[in-house]
C-alpha atoms as one frame of an Amber mdcrd trajectory, in Angstrom:
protein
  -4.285   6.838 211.630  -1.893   3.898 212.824  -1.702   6.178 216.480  -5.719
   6.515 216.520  -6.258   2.483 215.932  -3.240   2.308 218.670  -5.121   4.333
 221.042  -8.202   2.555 220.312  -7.422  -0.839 221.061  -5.561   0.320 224.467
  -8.716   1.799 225.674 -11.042  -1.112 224.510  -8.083  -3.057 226.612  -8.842
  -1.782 229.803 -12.335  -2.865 229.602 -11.800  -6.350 229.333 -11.077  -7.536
 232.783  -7.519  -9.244 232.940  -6.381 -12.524 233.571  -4.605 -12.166 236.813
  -7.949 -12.236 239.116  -9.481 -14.988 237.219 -10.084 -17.265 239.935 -12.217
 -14.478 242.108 -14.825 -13.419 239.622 -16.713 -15.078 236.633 -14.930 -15.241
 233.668 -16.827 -13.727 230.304 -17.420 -15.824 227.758 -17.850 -13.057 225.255
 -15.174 -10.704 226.664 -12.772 -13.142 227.414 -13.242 -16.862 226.113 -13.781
 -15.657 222.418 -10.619 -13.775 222.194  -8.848 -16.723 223.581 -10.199 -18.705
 220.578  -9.390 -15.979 218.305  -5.934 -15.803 219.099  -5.313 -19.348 218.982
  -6.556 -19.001 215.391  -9.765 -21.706 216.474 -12.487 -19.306 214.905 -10.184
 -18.763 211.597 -11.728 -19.596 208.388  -9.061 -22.392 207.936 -10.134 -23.900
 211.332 -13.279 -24.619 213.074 -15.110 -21.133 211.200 -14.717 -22.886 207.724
 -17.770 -22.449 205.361 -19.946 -25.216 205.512 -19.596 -27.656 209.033 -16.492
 -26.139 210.359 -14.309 -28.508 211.130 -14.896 -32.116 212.207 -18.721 -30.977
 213.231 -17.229 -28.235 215.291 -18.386 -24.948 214.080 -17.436 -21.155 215.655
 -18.669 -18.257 214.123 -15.633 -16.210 211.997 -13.424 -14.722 214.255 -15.897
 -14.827 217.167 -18.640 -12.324 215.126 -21.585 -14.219 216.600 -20.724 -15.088
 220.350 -23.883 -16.471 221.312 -23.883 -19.346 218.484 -19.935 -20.255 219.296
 -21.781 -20.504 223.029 -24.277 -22.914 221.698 -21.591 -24.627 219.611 -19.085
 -25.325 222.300 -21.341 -25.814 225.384 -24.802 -27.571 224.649 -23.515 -28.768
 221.143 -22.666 -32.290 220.785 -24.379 -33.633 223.621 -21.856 -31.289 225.547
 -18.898 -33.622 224.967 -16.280 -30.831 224.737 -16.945 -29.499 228.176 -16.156
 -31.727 231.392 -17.795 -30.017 234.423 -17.085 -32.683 237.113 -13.381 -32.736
 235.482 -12.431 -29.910 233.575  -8.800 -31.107 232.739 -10.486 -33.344 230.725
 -12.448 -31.572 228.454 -11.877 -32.577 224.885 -11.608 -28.639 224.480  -8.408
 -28.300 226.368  -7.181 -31.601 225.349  -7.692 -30.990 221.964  -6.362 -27.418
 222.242  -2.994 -28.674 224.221  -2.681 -31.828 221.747  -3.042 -33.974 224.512
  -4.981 -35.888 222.086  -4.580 -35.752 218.328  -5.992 -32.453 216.841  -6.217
 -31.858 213.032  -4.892 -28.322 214.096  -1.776 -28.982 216.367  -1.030 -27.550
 219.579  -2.823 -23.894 219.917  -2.771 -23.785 223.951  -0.260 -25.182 225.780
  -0.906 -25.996 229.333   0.819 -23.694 231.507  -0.584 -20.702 228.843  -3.166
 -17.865 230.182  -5.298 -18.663 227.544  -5.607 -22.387 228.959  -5.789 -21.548
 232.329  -8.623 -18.771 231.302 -10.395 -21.520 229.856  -9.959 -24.012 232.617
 -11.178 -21.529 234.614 -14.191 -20.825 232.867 -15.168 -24.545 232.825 -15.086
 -24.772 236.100 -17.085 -22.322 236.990 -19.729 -24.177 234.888 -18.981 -22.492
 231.353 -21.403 -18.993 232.471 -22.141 -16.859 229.031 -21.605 -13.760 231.221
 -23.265 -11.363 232.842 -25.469  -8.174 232.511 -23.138  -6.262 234.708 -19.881
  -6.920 232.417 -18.572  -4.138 229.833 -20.082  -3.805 226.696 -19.087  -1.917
 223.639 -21.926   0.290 222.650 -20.335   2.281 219.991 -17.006   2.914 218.025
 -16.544   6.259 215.593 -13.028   7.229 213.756 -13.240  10.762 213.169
């Protein structure tokens, strides 16, 4: 069973485009943003996906199960503080993330990490949501 949930996530793995070619193409907010959250432990329940408000006003959807609402939540959300277009080294996101500022959560990206530089990336493109054309998982079965 252990070898089937192996093979599973390798092959879900190659349809998430990598890291490396970041700056060339748009970077997926659902296919690549979320699991950056997710394995900086942002959408945890003890984090910003607590019951209630989240954290501090910030909420994200348990481990990234609604995308579209952590969308909503991080971009348009607060008058869009958390996102700095014009100067995206300075969104409170990646500051906060970084601890470049004090964050109730510590350090979860530092600076020079993919994950940061995914992010960075995706703010500067403008923060897209994604795109039609990106992969999609349609269906899953364990026989």
């Amino acid at each position: 069973m252990s070898s089937l949930i192996a093979l599973c996530s390798a092959l879900l793995g190659l349809c998430v485009p990598s890291v490396v070619d970041a700056g060339e193409r748009t970077v997926s907010f659902v296919n690549e943003i979320v699991p950056v959250l997710t394995k900086a432990g942002c959408n945890a329940g003890v984090c910003h996906a607590k019951a209630g408000n989240g954290q501090n006003g910030f909420q994200l959807s348990l481990l990234g199960f609604e995308p579209l609402d952590d969308y909503e939540q991080l971009v348009k959300k607060a008058r869009g503080r958390r996102l700095s277009f014009a100067s995206p080294d300075h969104s409170l996101i990646l500051l906060k993330a970084s601890a470049q500022v004090p964050h109730g959560g510590g350090r979860r990206l530092g600076p020079s990490s993919e994950g940061y530089a995914l992010l960075r990336t995706w703010i500067a493109q403008g923060a897209p949501l994604g795109s039609d054309a990106e992969p999609r998982l349609e269906s899953f079965e364990v026989q």
